[in-house]
KELO-722036 format. One record per atom (N, C-alpha, C): residue in three letters; y, x, z. Coordinates in pm, whole numbers, plus 50000, padded with zeros to 5 digits. Layout:
REM KELO-722036
AlaYXZ/...
//
This chain:
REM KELO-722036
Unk686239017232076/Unk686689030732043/Unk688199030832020/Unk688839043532056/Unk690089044532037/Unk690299046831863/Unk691699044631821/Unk692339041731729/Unk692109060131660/Unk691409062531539/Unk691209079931522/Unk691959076631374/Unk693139084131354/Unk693289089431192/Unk692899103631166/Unk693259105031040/Unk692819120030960/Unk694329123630939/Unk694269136730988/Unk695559145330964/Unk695589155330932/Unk696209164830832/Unk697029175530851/Unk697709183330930/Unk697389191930984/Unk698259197731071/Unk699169203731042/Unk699489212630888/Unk700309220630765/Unk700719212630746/Unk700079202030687/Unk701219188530610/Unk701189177630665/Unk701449172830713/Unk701119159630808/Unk701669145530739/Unk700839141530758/Unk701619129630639/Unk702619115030740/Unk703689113730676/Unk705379111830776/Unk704349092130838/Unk703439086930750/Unk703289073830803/Unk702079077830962/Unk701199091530953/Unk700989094331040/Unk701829101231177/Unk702949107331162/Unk703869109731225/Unk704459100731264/Unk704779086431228/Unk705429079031299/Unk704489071331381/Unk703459070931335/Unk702539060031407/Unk702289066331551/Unk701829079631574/Unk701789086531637/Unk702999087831759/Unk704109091831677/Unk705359090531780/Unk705799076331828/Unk705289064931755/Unk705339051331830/Unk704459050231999/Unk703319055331958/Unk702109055532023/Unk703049062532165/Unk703459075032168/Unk703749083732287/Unk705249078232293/Unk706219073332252/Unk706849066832290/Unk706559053932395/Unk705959050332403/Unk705239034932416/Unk704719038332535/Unk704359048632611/Unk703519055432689/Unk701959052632675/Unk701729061732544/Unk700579062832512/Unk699689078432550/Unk698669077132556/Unk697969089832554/Unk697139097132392/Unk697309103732341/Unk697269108032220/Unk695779124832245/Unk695249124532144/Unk694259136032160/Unk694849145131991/Unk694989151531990/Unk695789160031886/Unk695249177131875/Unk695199179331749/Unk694649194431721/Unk695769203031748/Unk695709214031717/Unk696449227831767/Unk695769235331721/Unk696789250931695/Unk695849257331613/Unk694799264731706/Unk694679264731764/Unk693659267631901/Unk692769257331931/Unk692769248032034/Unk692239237532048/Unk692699225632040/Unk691409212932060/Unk692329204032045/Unk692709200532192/Unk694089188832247/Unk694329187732321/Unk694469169832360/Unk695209167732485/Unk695019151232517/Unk696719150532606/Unk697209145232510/Unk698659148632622/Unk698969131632570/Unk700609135532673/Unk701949118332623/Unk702899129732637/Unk703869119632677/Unk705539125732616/Unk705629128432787/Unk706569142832813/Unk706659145932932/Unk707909139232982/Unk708139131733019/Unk709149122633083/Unk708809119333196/Unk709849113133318/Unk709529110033441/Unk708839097833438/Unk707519094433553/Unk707109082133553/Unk706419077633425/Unk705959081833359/Unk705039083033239/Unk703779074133301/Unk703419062433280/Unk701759061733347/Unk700779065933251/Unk701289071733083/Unk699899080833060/Unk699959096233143/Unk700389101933220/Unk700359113233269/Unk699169111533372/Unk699219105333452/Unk698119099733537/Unk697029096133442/Unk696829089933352/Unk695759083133238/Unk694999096933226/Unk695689105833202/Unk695439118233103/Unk694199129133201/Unk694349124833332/Unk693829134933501/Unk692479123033497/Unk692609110633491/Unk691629103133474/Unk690749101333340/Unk691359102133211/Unk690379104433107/Unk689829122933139/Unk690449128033179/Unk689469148533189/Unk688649148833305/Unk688959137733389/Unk688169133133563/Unk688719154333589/Unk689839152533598/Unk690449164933633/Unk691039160833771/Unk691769174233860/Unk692119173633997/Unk693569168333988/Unk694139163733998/Unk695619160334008/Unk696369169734060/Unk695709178034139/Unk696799189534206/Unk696919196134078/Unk696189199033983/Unk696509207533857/Unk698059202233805/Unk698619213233688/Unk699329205333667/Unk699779206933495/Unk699899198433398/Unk699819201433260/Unk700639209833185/Unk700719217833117/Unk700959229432981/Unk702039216032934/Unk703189221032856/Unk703629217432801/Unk703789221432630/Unk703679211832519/Unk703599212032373/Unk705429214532357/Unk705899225232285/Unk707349222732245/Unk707649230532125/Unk708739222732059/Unk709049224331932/Unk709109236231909/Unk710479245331938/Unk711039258831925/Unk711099266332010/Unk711129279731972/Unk711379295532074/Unk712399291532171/Unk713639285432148/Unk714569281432189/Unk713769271132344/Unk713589264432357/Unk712989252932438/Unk712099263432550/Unk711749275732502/Unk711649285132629/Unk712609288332752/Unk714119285332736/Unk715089285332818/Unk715829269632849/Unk715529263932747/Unk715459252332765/Unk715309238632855/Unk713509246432890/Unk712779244333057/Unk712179248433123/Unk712669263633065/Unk712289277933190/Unk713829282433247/Unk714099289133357/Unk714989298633376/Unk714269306833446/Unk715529319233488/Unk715189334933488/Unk714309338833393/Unk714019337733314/Unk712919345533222/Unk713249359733164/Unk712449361733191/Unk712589381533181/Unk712939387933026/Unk713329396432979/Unk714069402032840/Unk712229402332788/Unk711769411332876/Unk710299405832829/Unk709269398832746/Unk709269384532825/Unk709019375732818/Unk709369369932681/Unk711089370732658/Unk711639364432543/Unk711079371632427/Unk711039387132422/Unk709969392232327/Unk709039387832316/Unk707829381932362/Unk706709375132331/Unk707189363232263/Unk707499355132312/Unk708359343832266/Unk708759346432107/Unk709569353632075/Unk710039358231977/Unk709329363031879/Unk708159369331919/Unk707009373231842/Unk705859372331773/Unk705599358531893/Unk704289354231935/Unk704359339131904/Unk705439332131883/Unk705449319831889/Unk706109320731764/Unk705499304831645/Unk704549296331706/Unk703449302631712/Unk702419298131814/Unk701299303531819/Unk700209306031917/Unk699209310631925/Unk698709305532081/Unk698559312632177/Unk699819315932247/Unk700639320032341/Unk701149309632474/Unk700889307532550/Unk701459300532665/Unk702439311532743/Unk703369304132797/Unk704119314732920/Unk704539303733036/Unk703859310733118/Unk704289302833270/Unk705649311033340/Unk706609301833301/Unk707639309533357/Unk708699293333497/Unk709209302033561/Unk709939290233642/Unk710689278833599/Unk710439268133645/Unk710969253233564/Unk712449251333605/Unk713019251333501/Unk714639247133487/Unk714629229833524/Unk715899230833570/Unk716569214033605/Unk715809200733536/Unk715539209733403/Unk715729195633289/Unk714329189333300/Unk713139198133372/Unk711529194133443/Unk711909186033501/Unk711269172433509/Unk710799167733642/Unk709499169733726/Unk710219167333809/Unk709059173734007/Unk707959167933935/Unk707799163333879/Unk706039153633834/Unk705209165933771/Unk706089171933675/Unk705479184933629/Unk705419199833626/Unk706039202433733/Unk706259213133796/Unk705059216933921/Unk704689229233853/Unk703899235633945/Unk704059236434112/Unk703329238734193/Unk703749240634338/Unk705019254534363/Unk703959261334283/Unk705069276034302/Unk706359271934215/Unk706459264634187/Unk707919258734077/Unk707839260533916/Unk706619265733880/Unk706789274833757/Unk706669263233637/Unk706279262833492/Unk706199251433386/Unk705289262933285/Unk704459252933230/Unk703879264133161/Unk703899260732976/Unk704859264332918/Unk705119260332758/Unk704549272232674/Unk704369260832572/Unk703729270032445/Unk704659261732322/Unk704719269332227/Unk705119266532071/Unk703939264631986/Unk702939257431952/Unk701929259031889/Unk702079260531696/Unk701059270731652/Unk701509272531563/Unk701019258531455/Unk701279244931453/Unk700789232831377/Unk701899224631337/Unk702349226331221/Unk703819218931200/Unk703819207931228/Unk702459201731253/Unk702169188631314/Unk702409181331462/Unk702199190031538/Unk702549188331680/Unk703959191231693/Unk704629206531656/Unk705749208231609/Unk706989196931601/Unk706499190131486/Unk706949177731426/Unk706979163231518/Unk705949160831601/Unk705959151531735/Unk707099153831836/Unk706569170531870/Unk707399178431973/Unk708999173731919/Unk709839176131814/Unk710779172831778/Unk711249161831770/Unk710039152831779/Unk710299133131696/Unk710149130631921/Unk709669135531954/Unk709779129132122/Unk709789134432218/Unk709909148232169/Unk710669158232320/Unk708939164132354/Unk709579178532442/Unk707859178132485/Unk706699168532549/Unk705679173132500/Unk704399168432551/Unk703589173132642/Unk703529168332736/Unk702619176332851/Unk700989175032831/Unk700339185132764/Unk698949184532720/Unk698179194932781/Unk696999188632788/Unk695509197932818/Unk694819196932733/Unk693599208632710/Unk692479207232627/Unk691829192032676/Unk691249187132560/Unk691069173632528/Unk689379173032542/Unk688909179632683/Unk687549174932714/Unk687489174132831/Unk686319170132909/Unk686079164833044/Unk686329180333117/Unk686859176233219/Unk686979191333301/Unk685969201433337/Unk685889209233315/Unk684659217933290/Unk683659222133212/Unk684019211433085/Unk683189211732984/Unk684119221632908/Unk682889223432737/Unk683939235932667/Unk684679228932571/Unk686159236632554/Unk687169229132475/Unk686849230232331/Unk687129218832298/Unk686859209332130/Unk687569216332025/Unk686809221231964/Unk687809232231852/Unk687769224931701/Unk687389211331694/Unk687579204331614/Unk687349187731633/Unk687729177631512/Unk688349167431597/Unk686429159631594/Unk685449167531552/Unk683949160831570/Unk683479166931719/Unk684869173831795/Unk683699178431910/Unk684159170031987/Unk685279163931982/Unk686129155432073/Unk684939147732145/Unk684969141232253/Unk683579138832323/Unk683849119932346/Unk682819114632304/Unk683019101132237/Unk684019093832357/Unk683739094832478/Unk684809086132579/Unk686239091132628/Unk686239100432583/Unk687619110432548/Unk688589095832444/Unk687509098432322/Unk688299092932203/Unk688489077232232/Unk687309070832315/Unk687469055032385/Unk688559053932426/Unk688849062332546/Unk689829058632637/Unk691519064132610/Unk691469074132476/Unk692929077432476/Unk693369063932360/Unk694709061432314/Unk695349052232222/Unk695029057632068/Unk695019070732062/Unk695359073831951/Unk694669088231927/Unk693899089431832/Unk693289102131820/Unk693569112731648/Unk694339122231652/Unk694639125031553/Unk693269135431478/Unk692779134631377/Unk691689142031385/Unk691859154931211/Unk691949163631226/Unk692689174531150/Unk691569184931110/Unk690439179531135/Unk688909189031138/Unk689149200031231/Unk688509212031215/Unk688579226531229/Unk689769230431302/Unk689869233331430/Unk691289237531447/Unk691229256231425/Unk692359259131330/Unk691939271431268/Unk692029285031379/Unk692449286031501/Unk692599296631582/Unk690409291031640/Unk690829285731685/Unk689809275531767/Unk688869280631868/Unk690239290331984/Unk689759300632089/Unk691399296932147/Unk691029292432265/Unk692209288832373/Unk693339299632378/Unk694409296832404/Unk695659303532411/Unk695689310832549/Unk696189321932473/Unk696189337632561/Unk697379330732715/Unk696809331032820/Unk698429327132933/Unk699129335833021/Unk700259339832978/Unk700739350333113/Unk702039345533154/Unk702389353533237/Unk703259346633339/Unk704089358533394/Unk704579356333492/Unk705009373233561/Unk705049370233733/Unk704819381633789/Unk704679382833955/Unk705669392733947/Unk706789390434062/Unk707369397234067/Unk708379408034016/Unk708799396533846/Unk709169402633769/Unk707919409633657/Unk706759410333718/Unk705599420833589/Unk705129411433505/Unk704309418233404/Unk703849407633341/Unk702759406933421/Unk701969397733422/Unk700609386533431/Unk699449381133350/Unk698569388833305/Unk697949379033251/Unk696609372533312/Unk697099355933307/Unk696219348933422/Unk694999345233307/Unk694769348833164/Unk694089341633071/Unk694179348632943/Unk692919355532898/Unk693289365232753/Unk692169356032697/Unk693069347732588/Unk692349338332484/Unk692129347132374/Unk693119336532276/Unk693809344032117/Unk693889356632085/Unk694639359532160/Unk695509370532139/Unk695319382432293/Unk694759392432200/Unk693999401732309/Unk695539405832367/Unk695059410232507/Unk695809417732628/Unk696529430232579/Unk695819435032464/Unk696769446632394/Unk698099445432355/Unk697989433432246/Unk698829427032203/Unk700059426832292/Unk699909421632374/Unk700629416032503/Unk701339428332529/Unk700899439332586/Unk700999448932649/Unk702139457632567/Unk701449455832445/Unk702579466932326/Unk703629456732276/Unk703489446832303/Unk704859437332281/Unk706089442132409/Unk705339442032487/Unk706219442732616/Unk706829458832623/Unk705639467432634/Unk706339480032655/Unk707719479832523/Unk707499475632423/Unk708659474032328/Unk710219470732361/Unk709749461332442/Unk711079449932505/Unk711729458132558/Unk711029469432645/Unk711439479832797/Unk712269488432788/Unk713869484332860/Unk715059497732801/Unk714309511232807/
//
């Protein structure tokens, strides 16, 4: 069995934070809560061989391509460009929290994680815990932390026993308190998009945006 501690996600305790950021430094694969679900990521860097680990522990398609974990609102322009006045309202609003935005990948992506259509898909999660990683090793490129097709683990007892075998390090935080997948939109053509109404209903979305609109 893989290596499981007990964590905090509010308070995280700093000897679990480092052990952790050793782990994904190291090119480890890590399974970690969120306030939504839990997830199975490493550190998004080029040439990573847990990035590949991560398509083989979910027996997922490789053409997919992973969500990124990041610290601040800020880190939306960071390793998106063009992003719409829009957009940054959600951002601004909505984050931290479980909100994804698929917007086009800036320079600082590498081709490893960049969508076909070019796009990157980041979230701010609301867990001072991941937060706190995100900051200690740059983003994390993560997926929900179960076999592909199965339903995502909304606490660290649903995690599915060869999940927890095969990753390095399993952070386990009980209950993840949203524990309904993050809402995802994007934009076509400049509009908004929504490819995924989790969390946070489509209303939401909608009256954020008409807000933004000169």
């Amino acid at each position: 069995m893989g290596n499981v501690l007990r964590v905090s996600q509010d308070s995280p305790d700093e000897g679990v934070l480092r052990t952790a950021a050793r782990v994904l430094r190291d090119g480890g694969v890590v399974v970690m809560p969120t306030d939504s679900v839990y997830g199975i990521g490493c550190v998004a860097v080029p040439n990573n061989p847990a990035h590949e680990r991560i398509f083989s522990i979910k027996r997922r398609d490789r053409a997919q391509t992973l969500p990124w974990l990041v610290a601040d609102v800020r880190d939306l322009h960071a390793y998106g460009k063009d992003v719409p006045a829009w957009m940054d309202a959600l951002a601004r609003e909505l984050w931290p929290g479980a909100l994804t935005l698929v917007v086009p990948a800036s320079e600082a992506v590498s081709p490893e994680y960049v969508a076909d259509d070019g796009t990157i898909a980041l979230r701010v999660p609301n867990s001072n815990l991941v937060r706190s990683l995100a900051r200690e090793v740059g983003p994390m490129a993560t997926t929900s932390a179960n076999t592909h097709g199965r339903a995502a683990a909304t606490s660290g007892a649903q995690v599915e026993p060869h999940i927890v075998a095969q990753a390095d390090l399993t952070l386990d935080a009980g209950p993840a308190p949203v524990a309904v997948a993050s809402t995802i939109v994007g934009c076509a053509n400049a509009k908004l998009c929504i490819y995924r109404e989790g969390a946070i209903p489509s209303r939401r979305i909608h009256q954020i945006v008409r807000g933004a609109q000169p």
